[in-house]
C-alpha positions as CSV (number, residue, x, y, z in Angstrom):
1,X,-29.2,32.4,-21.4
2,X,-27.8,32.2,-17.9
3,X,-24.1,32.4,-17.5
4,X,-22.2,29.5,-15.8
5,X,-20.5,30.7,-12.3
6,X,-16.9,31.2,-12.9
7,X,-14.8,28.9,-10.5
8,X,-12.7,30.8,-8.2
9,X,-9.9,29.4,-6.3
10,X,-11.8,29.6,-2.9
11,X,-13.5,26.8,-4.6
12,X,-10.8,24.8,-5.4
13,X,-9.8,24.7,-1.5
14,X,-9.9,21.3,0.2
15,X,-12.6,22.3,2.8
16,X,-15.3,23.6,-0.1
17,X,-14.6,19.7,-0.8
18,X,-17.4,17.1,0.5
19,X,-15.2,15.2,3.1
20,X,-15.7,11.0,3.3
21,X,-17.0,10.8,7.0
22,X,-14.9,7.6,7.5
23,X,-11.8,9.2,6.6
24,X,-11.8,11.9,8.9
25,X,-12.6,9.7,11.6
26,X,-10.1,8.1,11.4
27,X,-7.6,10.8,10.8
28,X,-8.8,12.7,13.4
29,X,-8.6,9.6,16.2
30,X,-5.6,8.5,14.8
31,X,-3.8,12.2,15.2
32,X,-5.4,12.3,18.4
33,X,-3.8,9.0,19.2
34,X,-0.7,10.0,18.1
35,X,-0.3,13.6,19.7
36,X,-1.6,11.6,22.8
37,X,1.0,8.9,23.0
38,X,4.0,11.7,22.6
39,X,2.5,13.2,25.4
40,X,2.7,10.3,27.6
41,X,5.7,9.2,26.4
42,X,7.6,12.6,26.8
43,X,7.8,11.3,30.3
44,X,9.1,8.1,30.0
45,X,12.4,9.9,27.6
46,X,12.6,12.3,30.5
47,X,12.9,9.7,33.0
48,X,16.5,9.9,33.9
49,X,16.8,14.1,34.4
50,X,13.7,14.0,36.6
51,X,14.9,10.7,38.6
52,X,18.5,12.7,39.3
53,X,16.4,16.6,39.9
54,X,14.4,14.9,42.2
55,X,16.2,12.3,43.8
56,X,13.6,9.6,42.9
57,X,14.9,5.7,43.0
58,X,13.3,3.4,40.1
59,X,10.2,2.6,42.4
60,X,9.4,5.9,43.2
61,X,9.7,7.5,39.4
62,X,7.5,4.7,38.2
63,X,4.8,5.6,40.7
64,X,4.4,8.6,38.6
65,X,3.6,6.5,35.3
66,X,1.3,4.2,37.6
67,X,-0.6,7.8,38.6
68,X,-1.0,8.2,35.0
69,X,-2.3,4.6,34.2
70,X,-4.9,4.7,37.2
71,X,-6.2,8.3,36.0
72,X,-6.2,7.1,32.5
73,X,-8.6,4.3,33.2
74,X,-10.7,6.9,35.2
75,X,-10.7,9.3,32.2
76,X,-10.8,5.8,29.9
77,X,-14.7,4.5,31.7
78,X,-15.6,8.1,31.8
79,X,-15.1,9.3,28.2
80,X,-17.0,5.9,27.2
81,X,-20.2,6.3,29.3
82,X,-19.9,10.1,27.8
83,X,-19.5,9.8,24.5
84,X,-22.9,7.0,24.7
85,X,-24.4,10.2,26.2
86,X,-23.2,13.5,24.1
87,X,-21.7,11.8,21.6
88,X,-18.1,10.6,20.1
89,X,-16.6,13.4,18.7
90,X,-17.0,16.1,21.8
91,X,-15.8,13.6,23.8
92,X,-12.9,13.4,21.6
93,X,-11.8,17.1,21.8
94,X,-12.3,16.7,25.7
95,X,-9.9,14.4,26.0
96,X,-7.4,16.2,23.7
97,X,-7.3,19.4,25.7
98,X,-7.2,17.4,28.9
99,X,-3.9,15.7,28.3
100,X,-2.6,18.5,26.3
101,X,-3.0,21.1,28.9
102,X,-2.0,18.6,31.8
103,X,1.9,18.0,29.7
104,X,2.2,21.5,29.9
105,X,1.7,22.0,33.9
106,X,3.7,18.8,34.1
107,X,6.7,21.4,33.4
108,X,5.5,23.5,36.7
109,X,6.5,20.6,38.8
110,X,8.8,20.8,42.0
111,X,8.5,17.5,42.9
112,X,7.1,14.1,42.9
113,X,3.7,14.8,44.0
114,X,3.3,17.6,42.1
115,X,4.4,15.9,39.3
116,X,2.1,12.6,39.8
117,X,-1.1,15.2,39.5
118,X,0.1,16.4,36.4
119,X,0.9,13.6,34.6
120,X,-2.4,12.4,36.5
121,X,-4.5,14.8,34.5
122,X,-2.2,13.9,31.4
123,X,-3.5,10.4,32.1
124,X,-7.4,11.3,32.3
125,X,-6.9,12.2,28.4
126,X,-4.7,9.5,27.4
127,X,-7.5,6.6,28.3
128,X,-10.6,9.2,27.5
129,X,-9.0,9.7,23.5
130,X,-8.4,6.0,23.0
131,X,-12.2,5.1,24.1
132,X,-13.9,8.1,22.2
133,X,-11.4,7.9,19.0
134,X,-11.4,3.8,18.8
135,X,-15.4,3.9,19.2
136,X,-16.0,6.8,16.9
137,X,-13.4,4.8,14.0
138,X,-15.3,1.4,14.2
139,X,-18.7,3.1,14.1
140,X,-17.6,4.8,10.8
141,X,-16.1,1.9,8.8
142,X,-17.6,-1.1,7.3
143,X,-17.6,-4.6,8.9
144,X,-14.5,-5.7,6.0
145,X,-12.6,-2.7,6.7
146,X,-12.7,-2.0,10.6
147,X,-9.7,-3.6,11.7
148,X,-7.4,-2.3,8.8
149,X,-8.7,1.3,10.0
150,X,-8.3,0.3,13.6
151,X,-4.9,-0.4,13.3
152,X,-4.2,2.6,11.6
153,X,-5.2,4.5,14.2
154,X,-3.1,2.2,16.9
155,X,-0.1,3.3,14.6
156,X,-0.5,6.6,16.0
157,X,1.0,5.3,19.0
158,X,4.0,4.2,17.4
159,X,4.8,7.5,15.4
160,X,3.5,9.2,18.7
161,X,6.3,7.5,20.5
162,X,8.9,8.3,17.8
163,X,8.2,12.2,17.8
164,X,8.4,11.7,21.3
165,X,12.1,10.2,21.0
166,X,12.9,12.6,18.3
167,X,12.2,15.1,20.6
168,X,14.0,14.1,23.4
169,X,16.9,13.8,21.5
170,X,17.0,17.3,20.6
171,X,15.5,19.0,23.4
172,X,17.0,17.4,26.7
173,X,20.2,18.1,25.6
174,X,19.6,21.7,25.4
175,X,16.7,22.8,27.2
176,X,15.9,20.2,30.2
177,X,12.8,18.2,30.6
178,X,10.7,21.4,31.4
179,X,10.3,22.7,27.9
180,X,9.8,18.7,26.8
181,X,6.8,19.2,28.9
182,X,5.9,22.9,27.8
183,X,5.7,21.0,24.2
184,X,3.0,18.8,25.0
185,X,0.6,21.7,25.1
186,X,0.7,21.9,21.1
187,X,-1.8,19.2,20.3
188,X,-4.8,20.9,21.5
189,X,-5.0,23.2,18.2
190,X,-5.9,20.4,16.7
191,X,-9.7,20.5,18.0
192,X,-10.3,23.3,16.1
193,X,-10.1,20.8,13.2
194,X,-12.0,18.3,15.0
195,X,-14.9,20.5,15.7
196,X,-15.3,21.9,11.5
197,X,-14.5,18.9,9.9
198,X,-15.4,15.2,11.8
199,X,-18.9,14.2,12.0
200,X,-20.9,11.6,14.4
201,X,-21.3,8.2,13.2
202,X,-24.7,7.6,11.8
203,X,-24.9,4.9,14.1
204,X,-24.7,6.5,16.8
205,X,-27.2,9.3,15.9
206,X,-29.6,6.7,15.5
207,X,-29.7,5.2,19.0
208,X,-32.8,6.3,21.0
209,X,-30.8,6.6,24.3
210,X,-27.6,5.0,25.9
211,X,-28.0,1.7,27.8
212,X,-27.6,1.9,31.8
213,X,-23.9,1.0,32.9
214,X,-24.6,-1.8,34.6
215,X,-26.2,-3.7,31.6
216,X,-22.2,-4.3,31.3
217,X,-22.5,-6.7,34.1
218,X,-25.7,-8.5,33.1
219,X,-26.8,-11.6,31.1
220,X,-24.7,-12.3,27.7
221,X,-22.5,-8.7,28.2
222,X,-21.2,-10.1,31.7
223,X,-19.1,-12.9,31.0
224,X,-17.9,-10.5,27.6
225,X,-17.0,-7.8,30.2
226,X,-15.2,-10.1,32.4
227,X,-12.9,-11.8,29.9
228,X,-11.7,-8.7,27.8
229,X,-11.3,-6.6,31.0
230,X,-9.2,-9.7,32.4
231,X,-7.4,-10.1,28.8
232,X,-7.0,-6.1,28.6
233,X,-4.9,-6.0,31.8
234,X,-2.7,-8.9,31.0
235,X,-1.6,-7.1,28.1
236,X,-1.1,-3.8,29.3
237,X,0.5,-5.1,32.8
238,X,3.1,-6.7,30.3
239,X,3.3,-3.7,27.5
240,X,4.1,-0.7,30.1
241,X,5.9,-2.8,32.5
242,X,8.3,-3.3,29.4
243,X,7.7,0.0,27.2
244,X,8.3,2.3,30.6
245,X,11.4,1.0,31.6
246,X,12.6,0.3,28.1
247,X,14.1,3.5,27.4
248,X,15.7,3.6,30.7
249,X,16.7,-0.1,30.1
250,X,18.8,1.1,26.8
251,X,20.7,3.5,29.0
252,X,21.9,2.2,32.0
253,X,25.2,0.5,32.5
254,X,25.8,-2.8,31.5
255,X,26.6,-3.7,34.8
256,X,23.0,-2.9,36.0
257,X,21.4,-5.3,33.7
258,X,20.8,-2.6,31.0
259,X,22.4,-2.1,27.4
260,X,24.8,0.9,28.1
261,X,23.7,2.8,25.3
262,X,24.1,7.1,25.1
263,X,21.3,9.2,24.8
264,X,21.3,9.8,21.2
265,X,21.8,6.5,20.8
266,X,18.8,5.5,23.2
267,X,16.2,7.6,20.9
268,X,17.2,5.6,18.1
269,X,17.1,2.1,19.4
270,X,14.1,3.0,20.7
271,X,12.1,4.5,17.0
272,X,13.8,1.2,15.7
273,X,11.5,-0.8,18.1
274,X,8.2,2.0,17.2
275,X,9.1,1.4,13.2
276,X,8.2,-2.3,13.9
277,X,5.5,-1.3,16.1
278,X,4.1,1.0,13.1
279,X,4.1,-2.2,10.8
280,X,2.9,-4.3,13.3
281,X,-0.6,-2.5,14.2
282,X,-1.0,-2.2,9.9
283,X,0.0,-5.7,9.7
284,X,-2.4,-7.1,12.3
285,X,-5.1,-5.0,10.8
286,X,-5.2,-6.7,7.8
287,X,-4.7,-10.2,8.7
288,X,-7.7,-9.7,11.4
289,X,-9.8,-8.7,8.5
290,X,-8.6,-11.4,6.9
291,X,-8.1,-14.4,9.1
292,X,-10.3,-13.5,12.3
293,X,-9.3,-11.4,15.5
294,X,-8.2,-14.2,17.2
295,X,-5.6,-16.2,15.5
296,X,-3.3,-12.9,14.4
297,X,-3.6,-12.1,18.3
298,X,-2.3,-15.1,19.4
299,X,0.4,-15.6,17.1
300,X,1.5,-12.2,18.0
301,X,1.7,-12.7,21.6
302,X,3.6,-15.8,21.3
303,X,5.4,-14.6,19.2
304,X,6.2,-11.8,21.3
305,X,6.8,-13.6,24.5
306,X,9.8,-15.8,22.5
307,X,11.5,-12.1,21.1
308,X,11.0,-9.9,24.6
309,X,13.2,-12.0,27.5
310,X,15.8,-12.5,24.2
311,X,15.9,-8.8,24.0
312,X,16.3,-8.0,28.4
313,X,18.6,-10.4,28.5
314,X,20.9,-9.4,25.3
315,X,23.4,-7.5,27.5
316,X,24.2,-11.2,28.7
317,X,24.5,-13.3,25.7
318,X,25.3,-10.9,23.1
319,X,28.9,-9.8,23.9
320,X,30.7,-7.1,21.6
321,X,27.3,-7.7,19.0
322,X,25.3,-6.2,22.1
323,X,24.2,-3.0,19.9
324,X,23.5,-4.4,16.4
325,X,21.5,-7.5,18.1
326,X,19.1,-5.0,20.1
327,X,18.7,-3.2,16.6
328,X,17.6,-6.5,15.0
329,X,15.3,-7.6,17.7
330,X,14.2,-4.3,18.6
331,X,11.6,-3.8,15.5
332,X,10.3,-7.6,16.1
333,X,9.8,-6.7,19.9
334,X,7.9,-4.1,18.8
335,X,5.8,-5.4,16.1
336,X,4.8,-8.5,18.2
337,X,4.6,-6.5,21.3
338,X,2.4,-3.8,20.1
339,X,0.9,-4.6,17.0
340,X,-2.1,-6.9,18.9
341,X,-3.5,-3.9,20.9
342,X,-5.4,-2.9,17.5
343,X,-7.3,-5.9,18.2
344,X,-9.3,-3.9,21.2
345,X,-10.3,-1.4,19.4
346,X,-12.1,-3.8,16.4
347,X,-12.9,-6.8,18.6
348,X,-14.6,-4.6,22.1
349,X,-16.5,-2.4,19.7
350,X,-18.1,-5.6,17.8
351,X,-18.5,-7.3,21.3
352,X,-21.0,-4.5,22.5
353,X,-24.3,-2.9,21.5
354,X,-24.7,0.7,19.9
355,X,-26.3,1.4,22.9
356,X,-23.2,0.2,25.1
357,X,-20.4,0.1,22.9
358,X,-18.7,3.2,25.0
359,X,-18.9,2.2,28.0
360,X,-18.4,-1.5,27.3
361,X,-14.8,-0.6,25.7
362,X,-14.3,1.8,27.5
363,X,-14.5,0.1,30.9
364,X,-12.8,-3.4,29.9
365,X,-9.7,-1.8,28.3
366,X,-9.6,1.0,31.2
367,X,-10.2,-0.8,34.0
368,X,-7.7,-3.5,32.7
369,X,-5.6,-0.5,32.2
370,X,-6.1,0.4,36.4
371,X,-5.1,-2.9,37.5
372,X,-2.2,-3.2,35.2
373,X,-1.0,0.4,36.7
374,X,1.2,-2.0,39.1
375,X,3.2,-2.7,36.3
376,X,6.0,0.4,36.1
377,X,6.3,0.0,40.1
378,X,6.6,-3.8,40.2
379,X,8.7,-3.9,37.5
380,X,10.9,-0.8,38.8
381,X,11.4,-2.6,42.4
382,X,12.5,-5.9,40.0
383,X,14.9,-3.8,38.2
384,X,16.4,-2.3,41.4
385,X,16.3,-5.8,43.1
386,X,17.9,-8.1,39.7
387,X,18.9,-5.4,37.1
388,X,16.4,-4.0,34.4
389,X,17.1,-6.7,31.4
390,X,15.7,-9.4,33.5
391,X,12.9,-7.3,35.2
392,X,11.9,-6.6,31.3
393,X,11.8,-10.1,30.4
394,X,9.4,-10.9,33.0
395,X,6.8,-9.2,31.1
396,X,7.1,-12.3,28.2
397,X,4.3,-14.1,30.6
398,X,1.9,-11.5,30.3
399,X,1.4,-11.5,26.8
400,X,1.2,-15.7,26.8
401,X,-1.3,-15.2,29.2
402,X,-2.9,-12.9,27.2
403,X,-2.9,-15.2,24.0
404,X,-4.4,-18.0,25.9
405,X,-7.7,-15.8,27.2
406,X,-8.4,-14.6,23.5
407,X,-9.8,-17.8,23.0
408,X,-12.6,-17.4,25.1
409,X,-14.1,-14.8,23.6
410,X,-16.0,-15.6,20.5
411,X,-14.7,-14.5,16.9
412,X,-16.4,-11.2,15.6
413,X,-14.5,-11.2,11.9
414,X,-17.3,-9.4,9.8
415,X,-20.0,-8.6,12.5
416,X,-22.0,-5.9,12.0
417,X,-22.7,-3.2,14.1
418,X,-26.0,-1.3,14.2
């Protein structure tokens, strides 16, 4: 009689363990997402050292995020046509090494151009993870389920953005901006795990062969291109022309329009707005899947044009209550104001074909994302001209603008895609 294999502990391991496909999509994109958005945002926390090193005036120290913001729609239309061609997840790891390895020669820097290349290159991956790792999530999950999963991964960005203030807080202080930057280099370990563990989506190793690009710009696709590309950059003209400055806003005197808050104090105003932010993309998520794409966006972004001029122009109105009334309308801000970007990553992918979907989402959120890349210098030359509380409340039109186009694009609540 044979004898049973003993079990060993080897076996017990979590890799001997068949792995759910979806899940470590979505873990991997949304730990992509998240390492990716600390990256970016390291700069924005190490705005004020830089600015005074330098010598930079607010105009010229948001030409370095607008450098990021053009080179991330490059690397955002790029990574999309690719991963049609090679595939989702090497695409993916691409863009993780990219932005890593572009945060750490950020810290070799000497100056502004210097500095706009790196933060350039940090850029390339920033747009090229959120078009492979949103295309690769909605490919793996079911119709009833893909934008719950989407807006998990958009949370990323939010506890991306706290690390990144966490960080801040301890390292400035100590170490300068320079080993901030050195930091950023981390993240690409995580390929590695990328590489062993995430697999393609089915429905993408199906496809005979990717669709030429410029089926984007014919028949029913056109007029689908030209709306979310349009709707894309009036929501991310009005999310970094507020989230750059933001930070910056928190600290400066009251007397240039901003809220007069220390540094420690900044960080934690500032993962007080990203907590909301965190709720907001699970929130929206949710009610997408369960009321339609385009009703939650809408109320969101009127909802978050009432909340953002209340919060710029708080160092006016709120007196001796200025610091607790920024950290009440600080996590609403951010739930309103970030929580609707999880609708691009469900509502693009179900707009588009297999055969298209990369380059599709990839080009209307990245090439809204280039055009919006005059947001951190417009609203920077605002901010020098009428103080940075009003410049930030500015950005309330945006988003109304934003809520308006939604409507034209038709509901995609339960569509399939195959």
């Amino acid at each position: 009689m044979p004898q049973e294999k003993a079990q060993g502990f080897d076996d017990l391991l979590p890799h001997k363990r068949p792995l759910d496909p979806k899940w470590t999509a979505l873990a991997a994109a949304m730990l992509g997402f998240l390492l990716d958005a600390m990256d970016v945002l390291l700069y924005v926390f190490a705005l004020g050292q830089i600015r005074q090193e330098f010598g930079l005036s607010n105009a010229q120290a948001g030409m370095a995020m607008a450098a990021t913001m053009l080179a991330s729609a490059v690397g955002g239309i790029g990574a999309g046509i690719l991963s049609d061609r090679i595939g989702r997840r090497p695409t993916l790891m691409l863009t993780i090494l990219l932005y890593s390895f572009g945060s750490a020669l950020s810290a070799t820097a000497t100056g502004l151009w210097s500095l706009i290349l790196w933060r350039a290159v940090v850029g390339l991956g920033l747009g090229g993870e959120w078009s492979s790792g949103t295309v690769l999530v909605a490919e793996s999950w079911p119709a009833k389920d893909r934008a719950k999963a989407i807006g998990v991964m958009q949370s990323g960005f939010a506890l991306g953005y706290m690390v990144a203030a966490a960080l801040a807080a301890f390292v400035l202080p100590r170490w300068g901006w320079r080993v901030l930057f050195l930091i950023g280099v981390l993240p690409a370990l995580m390929t590695f795990a990328i590489r062993r563990h995430v697999r393609e989506p089915e429905v993408w190793l199906k496809q005979e062969r990717p669709a030429p690009f410029a089926d984007l710009f014919r028949g029913a696709l056109l007029s689908r291109t030209l709306i979310a590309t349009a709707l894309a950059t009036s929501m991310l003209f009005g999310y970094w022309g507020l989230f750059t400055w933001l930070p910056a806003f928190l600290a400066s005197p009251v007397e240039a329009g901003g809220a007069g808050l220390a540094l420690l104090k900044t960080s934690g105003w500032t993962i007080a707005v990203q907590f909301g932010s965190l709720l907001g993309y699970v929130c929206f998520g949710w009610l997408a899947d369960r009321f339609g794409r385009r009703i939650t966006f809408f109320l969101y972004v009127a909802g978050a044009a009432a909340v953002i001029p209340l919060y710029g122009l708080a160092p006016r109105w709120a007196g001796a209550s200025l610091e607790t009334a920024l950290l009440l309308i600080g996590p609403a801000v951010g739930f309103l104001g970030t929580g609707s970007f999880a609708l691009f990553g469900a509502m693009l992918a179900e707009l588009y074909p297999t055969a298209s979907r990369g380059a599709g989402q990839g080009f209307a959120y990245n090439f809204g994302r280039a055009l919006a890349a005059a947001a951190p210098v417009t609203i920077g030359a605002v901010a020098d001209a009428r103080g940075l509380g009003f410049a930030l409340g500015l950005n309330a039109g945006f988003y109304l603008l934003a809520g308006l186009m939604v409507w034209t694009l038709p509901e995609t609540k339960g569509v399939s895609i195959d």
